[in-house]
C-alpha positions, -999 to +999 in steps of 0.1 A: +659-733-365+624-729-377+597-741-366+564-751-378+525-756-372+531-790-386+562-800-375+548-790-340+520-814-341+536-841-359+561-836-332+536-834-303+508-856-318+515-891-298+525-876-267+495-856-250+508-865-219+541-858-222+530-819-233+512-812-205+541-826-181+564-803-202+547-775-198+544-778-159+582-780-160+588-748-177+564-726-156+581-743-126+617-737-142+603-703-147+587-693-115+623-707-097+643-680-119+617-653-107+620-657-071+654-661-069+653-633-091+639-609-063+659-629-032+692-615-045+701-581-044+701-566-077+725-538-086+708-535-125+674-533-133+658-555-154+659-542-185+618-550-200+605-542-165+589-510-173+562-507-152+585-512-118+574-544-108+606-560-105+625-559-069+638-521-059+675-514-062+690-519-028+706-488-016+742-483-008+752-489+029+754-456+047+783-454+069+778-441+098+796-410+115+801-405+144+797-369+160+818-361+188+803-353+222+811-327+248+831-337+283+814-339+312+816-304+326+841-310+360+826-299+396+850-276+404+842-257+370+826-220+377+788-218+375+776-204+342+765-170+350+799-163+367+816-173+333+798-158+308+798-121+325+840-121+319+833-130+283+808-105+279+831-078+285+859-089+264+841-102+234+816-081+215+778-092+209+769-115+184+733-106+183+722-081+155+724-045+161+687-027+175+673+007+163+675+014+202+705+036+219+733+011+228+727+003+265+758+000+288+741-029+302+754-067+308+734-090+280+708-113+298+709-147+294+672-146+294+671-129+262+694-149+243+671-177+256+657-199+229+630-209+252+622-168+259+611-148+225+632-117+225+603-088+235+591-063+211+610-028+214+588-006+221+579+030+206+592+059+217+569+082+233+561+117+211+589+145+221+567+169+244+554+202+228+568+232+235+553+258+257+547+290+240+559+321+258+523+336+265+516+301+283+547+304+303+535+340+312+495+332+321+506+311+354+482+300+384+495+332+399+473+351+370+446+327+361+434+290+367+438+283+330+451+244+321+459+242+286+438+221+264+447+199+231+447+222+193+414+220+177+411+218+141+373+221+128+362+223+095+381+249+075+397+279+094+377+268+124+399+258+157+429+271+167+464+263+185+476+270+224+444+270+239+436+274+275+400+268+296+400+296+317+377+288+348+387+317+368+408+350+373+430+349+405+432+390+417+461+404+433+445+400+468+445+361+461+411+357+455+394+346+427+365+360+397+354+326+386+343+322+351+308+309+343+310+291+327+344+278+318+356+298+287+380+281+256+400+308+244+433+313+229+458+322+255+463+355+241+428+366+244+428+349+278+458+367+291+439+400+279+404+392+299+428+387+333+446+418+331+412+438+326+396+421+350+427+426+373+436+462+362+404+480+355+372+463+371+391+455+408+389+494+413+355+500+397+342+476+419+357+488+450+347+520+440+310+509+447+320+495+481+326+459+469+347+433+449+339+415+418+336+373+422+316+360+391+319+370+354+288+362+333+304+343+296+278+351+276+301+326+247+330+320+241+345+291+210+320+280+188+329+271+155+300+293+133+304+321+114+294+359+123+262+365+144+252+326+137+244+341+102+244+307+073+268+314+046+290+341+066+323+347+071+339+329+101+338+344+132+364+351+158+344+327+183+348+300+156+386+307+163+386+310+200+395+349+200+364+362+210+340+365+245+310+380+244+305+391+285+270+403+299+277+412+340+299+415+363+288+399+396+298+418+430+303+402+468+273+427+481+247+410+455+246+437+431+253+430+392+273+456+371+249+446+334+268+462+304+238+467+288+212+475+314+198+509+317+193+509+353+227+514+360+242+542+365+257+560+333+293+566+343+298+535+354+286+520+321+310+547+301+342+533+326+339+498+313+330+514+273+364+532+276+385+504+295+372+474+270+378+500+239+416+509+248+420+466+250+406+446+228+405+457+186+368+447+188+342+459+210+305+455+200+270+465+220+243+479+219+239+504+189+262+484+165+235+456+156+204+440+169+224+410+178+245+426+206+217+443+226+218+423+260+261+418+259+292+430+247+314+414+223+353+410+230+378+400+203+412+402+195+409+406+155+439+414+139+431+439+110+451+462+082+473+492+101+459+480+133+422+490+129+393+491+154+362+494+161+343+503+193+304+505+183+287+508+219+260+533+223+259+540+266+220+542+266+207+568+293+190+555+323+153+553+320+135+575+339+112+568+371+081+582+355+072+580+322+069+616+306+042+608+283+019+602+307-007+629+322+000+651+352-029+643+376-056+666+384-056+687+414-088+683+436-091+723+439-098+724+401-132+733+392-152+710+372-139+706+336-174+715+322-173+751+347-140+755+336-148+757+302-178+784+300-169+818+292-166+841+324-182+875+306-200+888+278-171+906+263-153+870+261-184+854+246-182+883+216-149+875+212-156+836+206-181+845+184-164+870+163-137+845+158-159+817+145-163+820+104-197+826+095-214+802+078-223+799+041-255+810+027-252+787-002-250+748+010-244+741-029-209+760-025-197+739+002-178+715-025-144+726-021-126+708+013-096+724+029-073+697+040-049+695+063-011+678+056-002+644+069+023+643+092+042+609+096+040+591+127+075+582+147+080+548+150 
């Protein structure tokens, strides 16, 4: 057919009413095939709908399953904690293997629980450090010495098995306490009890008392020798050292190390006791910085060198000697005392005097007598 602008007026010309009643009968004819379009259940899309206005594709019909329940439990079944400890013997664990030691436990029901998170396992504690054999040896029965944490300082400074020794129990059950406390090694610890118990009990009984204090000058301190910037480390800085200044007794008196009021031989007993101990002994007479104490250390040195630099000072003396004797009251007067008794003693003064020159003009040349240099 063809069709034609024409034709279509020729055709249409005489009829305006007709058109416009034709034309509402093909939208209507048109809008019936749309809606019945989308009432029915299409199973193919339309093929020019392309922006997805047309009715949705109607799913298949799901078929429903059906899942099969559990019976009632009966009454005269056993209650669940009686039932499931026979099953937990026979059948192994499902749950997933721990890091933990197998237990020889039942399982809980708590923890298999889905209401109950399963806890945490917790860490095992650190395996507890070994006591050395010089700890097992310094026991309450020696010292009151608790051991303390390792320190580690800044470089070398520090040191392992360390003990606070507060006091030094004596055979007789008393004790020498330790002012204060002192940090040491417990090798150098062990070393101060056993001179303290061996050497100083009988000194100080041989003065008619026994010892209860000893004076810690120092003891650790991380610093290098005599405090000095720049030197090498010292033994305090490693906890091998005590530098002790008295010994206190139960009758008041005070044994100084350094101290020049007492006696002498008592001074050169603790010099030799300390020396045949400890591989360093310093005091007075090795520096200036050891005047008032004495320095203890275990040092351990090349073919087991020591050194014992203490210089036993003798007491000082009640008077001083450089001052004058006094003057007795039978003396005769200084100006008496120096006149000449006779004439024969007055020509003797005067023959010894020079006699003088004639010439002042020769009197140029000065006889000089030679410096002598003062002690200081």
């Amino acid at each position: 057919m063809s069709f034609s602008l024409p034709d279509f007026r020729r055709k249409w010309s005489c009829r305006g009413n007709m058109s416009a009643g034709a034309a509402m009968v093909t939208a209507a004819v048109g809008l019936a095939f749309v809606l019945a379009d989308r009432a029915e259940a299409r199973t193919h899309g339309a093929p020019f709908d392309i922006f997805g206005f047309g009715a949705p594709r109607p799913h298949r019909s799901v078929h429903a399953t059906k899942i099969p329940l559990p019976k009632p439990r009966p009454q005269e079944a056993p209650k669940a904690t009686d039932e499931a400890a026979p099953q937990a013997e026979g059948k192994p664990s499902l749950e997933k293997p721990s890091l933990e030691k197998p237990s020889l436990e039942k399982p809980s029901l708590d923890k298999a629980s889905p209401d109950k998170p399963e806890k945490p396992a917790e860490a095992a504690p650190p395996p507890e450090k070994q006591l050395s054999a010089c700890r097992l040896a310094l026991t309450e029965e020696i010292a009151i010495a608790p051991s303390i944490p390792d320190i580690r300082g800044p470089g070398d400074c520090g040191g392992v098995d360390l003990v606070r020794l507060e006091a030094i129990v004596l055979p007789d059950k008393r004790k020498v306490a330790v002012k204060p406390a002192a940090i040491l090694r417990c090798t150098m610890a062990t070393a101060i009890a056993d001179w303290v118990r061996t050497d100083m009990v009988p000194l100080a009984a041989s003065l008619g008392s026994t010892i209860t204090d000893l004076d810690n000058f120092d003891s650790f301190e991380c610093r290098g020798r005599n405090r000095v910037a720049g030197a090498m480390l010292s033994e305090h800085g490693k906890a091998n050292a005590l530098d002790v200044r008295a010994l206190k007794l139960a009758n008041g008196q005070s044994i100084g190390l350094t101290d020049r009021t007492i006696a002498r031989d008592v001074r050169e007993r603790v010099l030799h006791s300390v020396c045949s101990r400890f591989s360093t002994v310093l005091g007075p007479g090795s520096d200036w910085y050891h005047e008032d104490h004495v320095h203890l250390d275990l040092a351990q040195r090349r073919n087991d060198y020591r050194i014992c630099q203490w210089n036993v000072w003798d007491p000082l003396p009640q008077v001083a000697p450089l001052l004058p004797a006094q003057r007795p009251e039978e003396a005769p007067p200084r100006d008496v005392a120096a006149e000449p008794e006779s004439k024969e003693e007055a020509d003797q003064q005067g023959a010894e005097k020079p006699a003088a020159p004639e010439d002042k003009s020769t009197d140029k040349i000065r006889i000089r007598k030679p410096a002598t240099k003062k002690r200081r």
